[in-house]
C-alpha positions in Angstrom: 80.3 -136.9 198.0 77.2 -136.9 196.0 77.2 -135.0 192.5 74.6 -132.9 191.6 73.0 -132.7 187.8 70.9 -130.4 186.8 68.8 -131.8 183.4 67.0 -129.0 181.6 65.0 -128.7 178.9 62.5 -125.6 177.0 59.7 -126.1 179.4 61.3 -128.2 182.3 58.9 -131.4 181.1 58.6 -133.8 178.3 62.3 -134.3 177.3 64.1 -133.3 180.9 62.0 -136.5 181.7 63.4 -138.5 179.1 66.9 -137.5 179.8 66.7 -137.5 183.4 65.4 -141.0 183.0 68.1 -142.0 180.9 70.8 -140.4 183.3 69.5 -142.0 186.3 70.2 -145.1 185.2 73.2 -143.8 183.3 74.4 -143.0 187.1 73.0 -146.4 189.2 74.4 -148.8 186.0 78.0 -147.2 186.9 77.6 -146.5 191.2 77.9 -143.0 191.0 76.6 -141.1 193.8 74.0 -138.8 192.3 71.1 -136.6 192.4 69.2 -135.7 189.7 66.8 -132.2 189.5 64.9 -131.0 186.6 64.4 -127.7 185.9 63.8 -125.2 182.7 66.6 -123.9 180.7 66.0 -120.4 182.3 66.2 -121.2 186.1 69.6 -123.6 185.3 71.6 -120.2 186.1 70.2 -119.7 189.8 70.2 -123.3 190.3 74.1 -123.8 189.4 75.3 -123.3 192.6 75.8 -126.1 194.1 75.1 -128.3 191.2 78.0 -130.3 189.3 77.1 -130.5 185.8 74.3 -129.4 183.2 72.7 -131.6 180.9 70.8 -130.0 178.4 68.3 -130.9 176.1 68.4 -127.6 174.3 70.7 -124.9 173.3 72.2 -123.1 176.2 71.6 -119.7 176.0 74.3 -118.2 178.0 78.0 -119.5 179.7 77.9 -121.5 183.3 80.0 -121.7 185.6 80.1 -125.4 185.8 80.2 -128.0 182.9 77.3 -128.4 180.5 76.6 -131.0 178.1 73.8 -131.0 175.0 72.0 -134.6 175.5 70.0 -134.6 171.9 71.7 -137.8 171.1 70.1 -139.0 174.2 66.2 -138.1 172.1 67.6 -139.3 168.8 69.4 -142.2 169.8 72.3 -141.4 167.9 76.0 -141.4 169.3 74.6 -142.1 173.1 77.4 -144.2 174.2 79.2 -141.1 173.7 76.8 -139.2 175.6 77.4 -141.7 178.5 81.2 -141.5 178.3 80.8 -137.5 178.6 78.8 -137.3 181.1 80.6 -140.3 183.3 84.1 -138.5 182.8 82.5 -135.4 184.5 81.1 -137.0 187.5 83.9 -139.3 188.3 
């Protein structure tokens, strides 16, 4: 069954792109079967439904009803193995 992410940022833009980047290869590199939208951090809570796992480049501002992970480390560069892990152990 193919997992949904939704990767959200501020504007829905410049680091969503970076991050969806960076996931999509996170999810090819280990064969999951995924597809990535972007979208801003204020549509995330229409576009749940449906959807598998958040990964945010900013602060969420409110509670979802499905996971949600903060991917700065994915823009700093710091601790992005861990990233990966987190995200992985979600999806599979």
């Amino acid at each position: 069954m193919t997992k949904k992410i939704l990767v959200a940022c501020g504007a829905g833009i410049a680091t969503s792109t970076v991050v969806a980047n960076r996931v999509e290869n996170l999810i090819k590199d280990n064969h999951v079967d995924a597809e990535i939208e972007q979208c801003k951090i204020t549509e995330v809570k229409s576009k749940q439904s449906g959807a598998d796992l958040i990964v945010s480049t900013t602060i969420l501002p409110t509670k979802y009803d499905i996971p949600a992970v903060i991917a700065t480390a994915y823009i700093s560069g710091v601790g992005m193995d861990k990233l990966d892990a987190k995200i992985l152990s979600y999806l599979n």
